[in-house]
C-alpha positions in Angstrom: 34.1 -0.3 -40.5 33.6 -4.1 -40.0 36.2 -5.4 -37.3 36.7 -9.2 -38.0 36.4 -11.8 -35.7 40.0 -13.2 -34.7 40.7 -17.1 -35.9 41.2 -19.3 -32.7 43.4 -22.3 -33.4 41.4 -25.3 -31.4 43.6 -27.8 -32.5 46.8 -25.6 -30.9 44.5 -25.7 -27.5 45.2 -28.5 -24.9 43.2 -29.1 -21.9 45.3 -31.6 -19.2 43.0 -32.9 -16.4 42.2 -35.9 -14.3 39.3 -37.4 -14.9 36.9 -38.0 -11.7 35.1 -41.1 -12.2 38.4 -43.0 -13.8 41.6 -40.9 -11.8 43.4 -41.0 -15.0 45.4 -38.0 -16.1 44.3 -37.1 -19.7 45.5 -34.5 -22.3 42.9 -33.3 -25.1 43.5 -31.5 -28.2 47.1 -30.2 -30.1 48.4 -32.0 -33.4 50.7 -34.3 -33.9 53.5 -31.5 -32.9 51.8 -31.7 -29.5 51.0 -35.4 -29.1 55.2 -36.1 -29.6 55.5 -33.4 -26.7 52.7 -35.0 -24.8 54.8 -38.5 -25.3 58.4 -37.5 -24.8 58.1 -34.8 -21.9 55.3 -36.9 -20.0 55.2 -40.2 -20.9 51.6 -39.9 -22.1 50.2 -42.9 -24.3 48.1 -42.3 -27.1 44.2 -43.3 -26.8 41.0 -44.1 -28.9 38.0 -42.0 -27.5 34.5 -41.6 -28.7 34.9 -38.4 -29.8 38.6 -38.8 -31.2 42.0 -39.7 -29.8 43.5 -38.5 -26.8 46.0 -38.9 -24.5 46.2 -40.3 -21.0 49.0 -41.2 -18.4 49.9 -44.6 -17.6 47.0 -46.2 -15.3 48.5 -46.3 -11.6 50.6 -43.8 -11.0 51.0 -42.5 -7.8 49.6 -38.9 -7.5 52.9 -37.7 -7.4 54.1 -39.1 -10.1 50.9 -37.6 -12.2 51.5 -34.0 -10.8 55.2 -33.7 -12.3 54.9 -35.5 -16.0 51.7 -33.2 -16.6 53.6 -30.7 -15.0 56.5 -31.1 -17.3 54.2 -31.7 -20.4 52.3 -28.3 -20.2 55.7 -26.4 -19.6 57.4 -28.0 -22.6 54.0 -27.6 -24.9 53.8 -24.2 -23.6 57.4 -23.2 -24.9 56.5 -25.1 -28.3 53.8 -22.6 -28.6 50.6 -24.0 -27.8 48.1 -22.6 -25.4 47.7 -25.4 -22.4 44.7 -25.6 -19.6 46.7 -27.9 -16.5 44.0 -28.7 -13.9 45.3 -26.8 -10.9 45.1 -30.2 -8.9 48.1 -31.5 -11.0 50.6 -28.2 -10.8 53.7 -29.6 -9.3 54.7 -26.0 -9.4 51.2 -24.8 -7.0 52.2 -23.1 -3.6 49.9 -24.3 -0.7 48.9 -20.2 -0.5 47.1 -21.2 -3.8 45.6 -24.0 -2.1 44.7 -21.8 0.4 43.5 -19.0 -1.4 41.3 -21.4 -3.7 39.5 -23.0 -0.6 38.8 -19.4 0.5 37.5 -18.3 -3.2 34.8 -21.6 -3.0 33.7 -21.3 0.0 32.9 -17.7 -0.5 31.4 -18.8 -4.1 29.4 -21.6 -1.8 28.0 -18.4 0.7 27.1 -16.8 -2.9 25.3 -19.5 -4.2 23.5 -20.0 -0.9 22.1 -15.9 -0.7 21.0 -16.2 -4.3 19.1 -19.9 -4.3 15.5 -19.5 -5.4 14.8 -23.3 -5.5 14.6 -25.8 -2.5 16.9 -28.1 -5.3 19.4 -25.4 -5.4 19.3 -24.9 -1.3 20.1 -29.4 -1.4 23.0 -28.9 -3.7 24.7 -26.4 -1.7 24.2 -28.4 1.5 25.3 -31.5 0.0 28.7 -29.7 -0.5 28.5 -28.8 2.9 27.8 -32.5 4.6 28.4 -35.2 1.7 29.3 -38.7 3.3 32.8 -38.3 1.7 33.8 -35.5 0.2 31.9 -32.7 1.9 33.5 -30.1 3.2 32.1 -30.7 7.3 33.3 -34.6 6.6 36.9 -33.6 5.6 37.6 -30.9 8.1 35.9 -33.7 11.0 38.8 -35.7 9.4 41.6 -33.1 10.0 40.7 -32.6 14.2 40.3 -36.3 14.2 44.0 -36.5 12.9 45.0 -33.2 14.7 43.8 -34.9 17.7 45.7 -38.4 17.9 48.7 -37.0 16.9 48.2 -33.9 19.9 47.5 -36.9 22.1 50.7 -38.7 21.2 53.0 -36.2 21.2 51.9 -35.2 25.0 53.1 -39.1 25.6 49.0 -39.3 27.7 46.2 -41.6 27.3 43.0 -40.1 26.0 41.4 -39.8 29.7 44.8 -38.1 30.6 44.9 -35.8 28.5 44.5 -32.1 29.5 42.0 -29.6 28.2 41.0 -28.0 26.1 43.2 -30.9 23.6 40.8 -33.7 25.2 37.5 -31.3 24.3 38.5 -32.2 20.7 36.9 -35.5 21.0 33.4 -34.2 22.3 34.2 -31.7 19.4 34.6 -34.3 16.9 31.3 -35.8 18.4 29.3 -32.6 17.6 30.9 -32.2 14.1 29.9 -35.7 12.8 26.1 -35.1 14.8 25.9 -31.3 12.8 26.7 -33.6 9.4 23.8 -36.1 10.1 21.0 -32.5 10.8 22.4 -30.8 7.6 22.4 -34.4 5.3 18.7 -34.5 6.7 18.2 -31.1 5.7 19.6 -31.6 2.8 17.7 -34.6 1.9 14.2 -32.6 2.8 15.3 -29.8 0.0 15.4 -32.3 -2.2 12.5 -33.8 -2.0 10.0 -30.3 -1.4 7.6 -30.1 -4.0 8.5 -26.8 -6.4 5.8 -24.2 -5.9 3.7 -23.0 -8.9 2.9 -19.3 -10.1 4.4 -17.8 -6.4 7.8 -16.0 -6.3 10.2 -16.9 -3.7 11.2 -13.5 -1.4 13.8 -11.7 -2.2 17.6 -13.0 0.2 18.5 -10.4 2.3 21.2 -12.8 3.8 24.7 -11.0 2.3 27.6 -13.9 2.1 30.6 -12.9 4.1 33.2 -11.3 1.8 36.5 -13.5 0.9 39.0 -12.9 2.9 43.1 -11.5 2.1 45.5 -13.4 3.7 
């Protein structure tokens, strides 16, 4: 007996994201059904794109604003029928235990990725998600003590050399975090550059990634 392949509508599929390199909120896919949804429930405007139309939000919209009209498009296209992909980043609806629990899930997938590189280029992507300028991970938590610091400072009503311990060993911590970026970009930069060897077989990783944690 032959089993037959199901049909999958891609026209009835619609994929709402922000795009990086622009930061506008865009809508692909769905008919016209879907399009008067997009327009009505989330103020989308209709586009020209290289590979077809598509929809977008109004440039300028504060993030806020972005995160409840895709928010409330996907919900009223989803009880219209079609099937709708909303890029987490733009849930209204997300709980920060999601936030949470997603952080946990890609830095685990990052401890994977590290235990099973076989490449010197695959070892410099890795650490560039560790130690990017901007958006690595060992710049942005830096940013939180630095934050997490002032506002400790102010609320004990000291002056920096005042302040007691262990809140004023933040600063000298803050210090080392921004030093351990500068080894690991340098690392990182070293990967990148090592030559790939021919005909030899990298060892196998005994190095096992720490397991994701349950809140």
């Amino acid at each position: 007996m032959t089993v037959k392949e199901p049909d999958f509508w891609v026209l009835e599929y619609i994929t709402i994201t922000k795009d990086r390199r622009t930061g506008l909120v865009v809508a692909f896919g769905g008919t016209d059904e879907a399009a008067d949804i997009l327009q009505r429930n989330g103020g989308f405007l209709p586009a020209p794109g290289p590979r077809g139309d598509y929809h977008r939000l109004p440039q300028g919209l504060p993030g806020e604003q972005q995160r409840l009209k895709a928010t409330a498009a996907s919900h009223a296209l989803l009880a219209a029928g079609p099937s709708v992909h909303l890029d987490s980043a733009l849930n209204a609806l997300a709980t920060p235990d999601d936030d949470h629990d997603a952080a946990v899930r890609y830095l685990a997938h990052l401890a994977y990725r590290a235990a099973d590189a076989e490449t010197s280029g695959e070892i410099a992507e890795i650490l560039t998600e560790i130690a990017a300028p901007v958006h690595g991970l060992l710049p942005l938590t830096r940013e939180v003590v630095v934050r997490a610091w002032i506002v400790g400072i102010g609320l004990q009503g000291t002056a920096p050399g005042e302040t007691a311990e262990p809140l004023a060993q933040l600063g000298t911590c803050v210090g080392s975090m921004g030093r351990a970026a500068d080894v690991i970009l340098h690392a990182r930069n070293q990967a990148a550059c090592a030559p790939r060897p021919t005909g030899t077989t990298a060892p196998p990783n005994s190095v096992q990634p720490p397991a994701s944690r349950r809140r």
